[in-house]
N, C-alpha and C positions, 0 to 999 in steps of 0.2 A: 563772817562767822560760819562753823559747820554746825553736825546735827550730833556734831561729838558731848556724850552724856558721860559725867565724871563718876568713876564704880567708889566705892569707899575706902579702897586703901590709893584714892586720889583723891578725894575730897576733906576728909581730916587733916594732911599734910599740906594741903593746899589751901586750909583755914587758917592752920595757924601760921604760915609763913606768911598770909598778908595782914592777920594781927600781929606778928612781930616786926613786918615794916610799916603798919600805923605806928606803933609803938615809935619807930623811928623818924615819922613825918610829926608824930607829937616832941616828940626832943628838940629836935628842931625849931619847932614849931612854923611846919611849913606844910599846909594839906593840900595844893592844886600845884601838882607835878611840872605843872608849866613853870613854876617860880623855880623848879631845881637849877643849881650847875651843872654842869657835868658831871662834879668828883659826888654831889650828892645822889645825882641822877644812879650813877654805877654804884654806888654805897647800897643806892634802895635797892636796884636788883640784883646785887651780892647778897642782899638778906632775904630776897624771896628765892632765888636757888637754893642758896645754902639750908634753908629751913628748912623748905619742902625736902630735900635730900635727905637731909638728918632726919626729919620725921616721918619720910617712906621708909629708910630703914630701918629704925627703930618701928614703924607698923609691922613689917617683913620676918625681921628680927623676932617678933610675938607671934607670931603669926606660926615661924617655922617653932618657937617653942611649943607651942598648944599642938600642934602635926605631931612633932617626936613624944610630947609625952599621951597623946590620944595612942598612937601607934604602941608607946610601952606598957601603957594599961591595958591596952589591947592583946599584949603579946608576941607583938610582930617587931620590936627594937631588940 
């Protein structure tokens, strides 16, 4: 492991992408990863990329909204 500390527009998306693949180890109903398949195993981490992907830019996405409208109140857009 390193001594890498996660900032918060990494650890919000990085929350809920591993409650959306609980979510998916409950459907299943399979919690100790050792019991996966394959096709499960790739299924789980299709939903922990894709989530965290989706919900960094959707964080980025707000992010640059609150910039441009801080910037328009401000008079500089």
């Amino acid at each position: 492991m390193t001594d890498h500390r996660l900032e918060d527009d990494e650890s919000v998306p990085l929350w809920e992408a591993c409650r959306t693949a609980g979510q998916y180890l409950d459907s299943i109903k399979v919690h100790d990863i050792r019991y996966l398949n394959r096709d499960q195993l790739m299924m789980l981490g299709s939903i922990i990329i894709s989530t965290f992907a989706e919900q960094r830019a959707e964080w980025f996405e707000n992010r640059r909204h609150k910039d441009d409208t801080f910037a328009n109140n401000m008079g500089l857009g």
